[in-house]
C-alpha positions in Angstrom: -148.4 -14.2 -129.6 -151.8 -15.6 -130.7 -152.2 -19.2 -129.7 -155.7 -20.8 -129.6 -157.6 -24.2 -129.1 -156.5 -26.6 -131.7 -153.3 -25.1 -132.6 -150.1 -27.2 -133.0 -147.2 -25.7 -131.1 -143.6 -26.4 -130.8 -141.3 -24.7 -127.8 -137.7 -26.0 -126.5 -137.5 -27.3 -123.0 -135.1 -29.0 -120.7 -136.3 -32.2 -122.4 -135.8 -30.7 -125.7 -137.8 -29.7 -128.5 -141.6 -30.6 -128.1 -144.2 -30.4 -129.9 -148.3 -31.0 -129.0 -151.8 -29.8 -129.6 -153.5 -26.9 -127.5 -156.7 -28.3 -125.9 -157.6 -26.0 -123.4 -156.8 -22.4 -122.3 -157.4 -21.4 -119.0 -157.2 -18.3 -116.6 -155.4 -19.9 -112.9 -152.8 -18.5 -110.3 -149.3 -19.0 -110.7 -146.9 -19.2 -107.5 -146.8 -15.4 -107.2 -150.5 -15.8 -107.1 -151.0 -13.6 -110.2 -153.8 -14.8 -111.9 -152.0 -16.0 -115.5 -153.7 -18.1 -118.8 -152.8 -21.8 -119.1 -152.7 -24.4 -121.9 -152.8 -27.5 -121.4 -151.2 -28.6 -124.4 -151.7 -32.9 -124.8 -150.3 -35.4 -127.8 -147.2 -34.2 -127.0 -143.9 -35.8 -128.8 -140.7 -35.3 -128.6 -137.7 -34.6 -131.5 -137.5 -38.4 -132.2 -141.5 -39.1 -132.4 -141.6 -40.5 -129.0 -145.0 -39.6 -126.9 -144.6 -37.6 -123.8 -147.1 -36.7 -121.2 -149.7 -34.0 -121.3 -148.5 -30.4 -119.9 -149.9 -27.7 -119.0 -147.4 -24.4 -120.1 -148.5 -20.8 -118.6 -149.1 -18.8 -121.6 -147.6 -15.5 -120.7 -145.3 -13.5 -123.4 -142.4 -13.6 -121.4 -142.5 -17.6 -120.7 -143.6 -18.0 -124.1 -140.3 -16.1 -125.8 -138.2 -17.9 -123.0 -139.3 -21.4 -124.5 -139.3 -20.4 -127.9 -142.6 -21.1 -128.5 -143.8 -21.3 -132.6 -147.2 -22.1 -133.9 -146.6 -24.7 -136.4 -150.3 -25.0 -137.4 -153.1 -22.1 -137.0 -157.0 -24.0 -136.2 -158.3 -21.2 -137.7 -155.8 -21.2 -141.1 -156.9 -25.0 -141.4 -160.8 -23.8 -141.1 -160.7 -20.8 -143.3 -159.1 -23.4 -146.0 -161.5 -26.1 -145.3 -164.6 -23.7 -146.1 -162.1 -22.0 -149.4 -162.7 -26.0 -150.6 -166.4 -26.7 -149.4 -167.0 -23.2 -151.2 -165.3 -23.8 -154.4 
């Protein structure tokens, strides 16, 4: 899965479905002391609209399938359209 900076993701957690706004990416260790990317993912709400706290979700394929991870909007969709309009 290709997730960048500025993308809007949505994955299911034991607090339900979330939703929030990659900021950073990151290479760090996890427990096993394998060195893994990170997001940290902020704006985060809930199903209901409610605002959660920032996160920080390891962006391996496995966790990400586990979580059921979906881009809901693509930075660089939103900046290919933007110049499609500044061009036309």
């Amino acid at each position: 899965m290709n997730i960048n900076i500025g993308d809007i993701i949505r994955w299911r957690s034991a607090a339900g479905c979330l939703t929030g706004t990659v900021t950073k990416i990151k290479l760090s260790n996890n427990a096993a002391g394998e060195t893994i990317p990170w997001m940290l993912v902020e704006d985060v709400e809930n199903w209901i609209g409610m605002s959660e706290s920032n996160v920080m979700l390891p962006g391996t394929d496995n966790y990400l399938k586990m979580m059921k991870v979906e881009v809901l909007v693509n930075q660089d969709n939103l900046w290919a359209r933007d110049e499609e309009y500044a061009n036309a």
